[in-house]
C-alpha positions as a printed Julia matrix, in Angstrom:
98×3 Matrix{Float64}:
 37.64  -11.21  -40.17
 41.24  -11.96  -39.79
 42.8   -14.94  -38.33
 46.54  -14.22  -38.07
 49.45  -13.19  -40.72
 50.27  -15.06  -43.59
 54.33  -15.13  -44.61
 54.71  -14.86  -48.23
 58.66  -14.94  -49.66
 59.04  -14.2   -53.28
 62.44  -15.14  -52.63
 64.25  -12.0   -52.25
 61.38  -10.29  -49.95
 58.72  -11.77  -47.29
 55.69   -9.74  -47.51
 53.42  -10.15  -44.69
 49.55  -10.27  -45.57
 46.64  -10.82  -43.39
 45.34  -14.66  -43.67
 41.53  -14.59  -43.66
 39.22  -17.04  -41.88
 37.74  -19.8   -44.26
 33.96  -18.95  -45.29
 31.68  -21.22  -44.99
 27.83  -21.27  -46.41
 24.82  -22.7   -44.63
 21.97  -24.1   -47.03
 18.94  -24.84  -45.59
 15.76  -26.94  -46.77
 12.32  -27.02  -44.77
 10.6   -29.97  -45.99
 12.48  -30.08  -49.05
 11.92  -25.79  -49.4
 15.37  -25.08  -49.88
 16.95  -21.64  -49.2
 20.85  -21.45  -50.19
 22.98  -18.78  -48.64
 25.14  -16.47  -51.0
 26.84  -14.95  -48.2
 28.35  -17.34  -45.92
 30.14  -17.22  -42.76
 33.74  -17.03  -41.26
 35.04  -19.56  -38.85
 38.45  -20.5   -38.11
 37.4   -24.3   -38.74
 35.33  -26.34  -39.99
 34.57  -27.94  -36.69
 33.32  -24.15  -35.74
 30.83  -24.25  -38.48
 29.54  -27.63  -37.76
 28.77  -26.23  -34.02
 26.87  -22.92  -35.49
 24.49  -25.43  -37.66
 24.04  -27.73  -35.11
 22.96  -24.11  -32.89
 20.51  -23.12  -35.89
 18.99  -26.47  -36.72
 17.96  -25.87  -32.69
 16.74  -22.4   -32.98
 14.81  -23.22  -36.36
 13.03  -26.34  -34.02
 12.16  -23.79  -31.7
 10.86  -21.24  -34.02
  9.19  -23.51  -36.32
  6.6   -25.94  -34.77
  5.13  -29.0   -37.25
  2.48  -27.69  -38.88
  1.36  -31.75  -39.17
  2.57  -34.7   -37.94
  5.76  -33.89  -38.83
  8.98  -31.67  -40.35
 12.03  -32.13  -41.4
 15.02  -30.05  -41.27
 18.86  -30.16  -42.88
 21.67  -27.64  -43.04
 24.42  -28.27  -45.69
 27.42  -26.57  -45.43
 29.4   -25.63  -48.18
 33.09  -24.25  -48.48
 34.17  -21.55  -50.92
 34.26  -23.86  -53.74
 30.72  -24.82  -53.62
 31.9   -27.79  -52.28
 29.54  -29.85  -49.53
 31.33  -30.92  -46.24
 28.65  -31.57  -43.53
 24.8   -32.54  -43.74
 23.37  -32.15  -40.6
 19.64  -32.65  -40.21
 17.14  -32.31  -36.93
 13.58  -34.44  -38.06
 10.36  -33.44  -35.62
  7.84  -36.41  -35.31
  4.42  -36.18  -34.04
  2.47  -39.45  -33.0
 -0.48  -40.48  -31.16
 -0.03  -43.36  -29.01
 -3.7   -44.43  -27.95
């Protein structure tokens, strides 16, 4: 995906090139299963990203019930350096009260 043009001067010419959205890659551990995603995802910011993991840790909740008293979730995401910018992490508790 494409996010605007890019001016590049080489002194005597400006080429214009497409800039490209950052990627960003969405790790995810069940219970300390981890999964790690070699594909990633483009978003124009890293505030973007943060939203779509905060949308998945919710659909994952929805999808996949406790099997016990409890499960934990977290979604790391990752930049194109392998580098880790957000750990977000949704934790489903169980308890009896009598």
């Amino acid at each position: 995906m494409i996010l605007g043009l890019l001016w590049v001067s080489d002194g005597d010419q400006t080429l214009r090139l497409p800039a490209r959205m950052p990627r960003f890659y969405f790790d995810i551990s069940d219970d300390g299963r981890a999964e790690r995603d070699h594909e990633g995802l483009e978003f124009d910011s890293l505030d973007k990203a943060r939203e779509q993991a905060i949308k998945t840790l919710g659909e994952i909740a929805r999808d996949e019930l406790p099997d016990g008293n409890g499960r934990e979730f977290k979604i790391t995401i990752r930049d194109q350096h392998g580098k880790s910018l957000i750990l977000a992490s949704l934790t489903l508790r169980v308890e009896r009260l009598d």
